[in-house]
N, C-alpha and C positions, 0 to 999 in steps of 0.2 A: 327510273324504273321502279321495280318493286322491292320493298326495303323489307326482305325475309331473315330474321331473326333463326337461329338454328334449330329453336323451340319450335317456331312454325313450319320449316324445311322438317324438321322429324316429324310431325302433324302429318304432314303432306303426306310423308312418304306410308307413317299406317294407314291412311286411310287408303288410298295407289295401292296400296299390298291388300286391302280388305276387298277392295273394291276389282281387281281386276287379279283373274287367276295368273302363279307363277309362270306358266306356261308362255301366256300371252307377252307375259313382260317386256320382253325384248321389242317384241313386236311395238308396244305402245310408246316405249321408249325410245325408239327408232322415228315416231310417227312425231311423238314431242320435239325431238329435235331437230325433225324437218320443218315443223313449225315456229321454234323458234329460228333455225335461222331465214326461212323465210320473214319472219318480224324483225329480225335486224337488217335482214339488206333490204326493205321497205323503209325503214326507217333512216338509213345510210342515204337511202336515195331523197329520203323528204327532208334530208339537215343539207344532203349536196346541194341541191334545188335551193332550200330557202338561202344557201349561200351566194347560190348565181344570182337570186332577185335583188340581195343584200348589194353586193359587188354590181351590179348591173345600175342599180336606184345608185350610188355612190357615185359611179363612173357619168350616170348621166345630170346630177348634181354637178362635180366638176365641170364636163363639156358647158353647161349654162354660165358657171360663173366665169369660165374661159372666156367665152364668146360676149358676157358681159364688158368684161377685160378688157378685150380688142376693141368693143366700142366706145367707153367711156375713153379708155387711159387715161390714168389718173396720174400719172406718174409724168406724162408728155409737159408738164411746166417745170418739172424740176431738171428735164432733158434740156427745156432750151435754155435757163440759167445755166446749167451745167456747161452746154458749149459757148453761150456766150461769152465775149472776153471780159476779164478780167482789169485789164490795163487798157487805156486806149491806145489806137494805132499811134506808134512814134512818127514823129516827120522825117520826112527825106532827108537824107542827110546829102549836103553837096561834098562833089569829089574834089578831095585836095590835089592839086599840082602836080606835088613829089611828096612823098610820106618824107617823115623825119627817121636818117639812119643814126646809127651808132657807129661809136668811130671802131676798126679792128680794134680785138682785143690784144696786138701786139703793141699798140702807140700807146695805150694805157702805163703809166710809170708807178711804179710802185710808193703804197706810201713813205712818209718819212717815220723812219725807225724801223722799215721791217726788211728783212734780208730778201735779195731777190731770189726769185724761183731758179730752178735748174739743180743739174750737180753743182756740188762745190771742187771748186780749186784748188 
């Protein structure tokens, strides 16, 4: 905007007093400030605007490199490394008979030197 120094805001304002009777004052001042803020909400509207072209040109930048994406994938060989295995498939294993049991843990004897379990007597 306009970089008005106070020197130049008092400028303004004798010459506004020279130039336009007290009378009128209010009057012109009323009319100034319908004009400025008609200058801000045009301007409000042309920074809104250039933000929607900005976001809009962005969003349709993205959609391209998306749709790039989906066609290349670039990433799709380190997908099929990644599931492929690692080990090769084991072999069959054949089915034993009878598995091998443990005997109860009651026929188990205790070692030599140590007291058996239970209360004592």
């Amino acid at each position: 905007m306009l970089d008005l120094s106070w020197s130049h805001i008092l400028i303004l304002l004798i010459v506004v007093l020279a130039v336009v009777p007290p009378k009128d004052l209010p009057r012109v001042m009323r009319q100034a400030g319908r004009w400025m803020g008609k200058a801000r909400a045009m301007a409000d509207q042309f920074r809104k605007s250039f933000d929607e072209m900005a976001r809009q040109s962005e969003l349709d930048e993205l959609r391209a490199e998306l749709e790039a994406l989906r066609h290349e994938r670039p990433l799709a060989d380190i997908d099929r490394s990644l599931r492929a295995p690692v080990l090769p498939a084991p072999a069959p294993i054949a089915k034993a008979s009878a598995p091998e049991t443990l005997p109860p843990k009651e026929h188990l004897e205790p070692a030599a030197g140590t007291a058996p379990e239970g209360p004592p007597e």
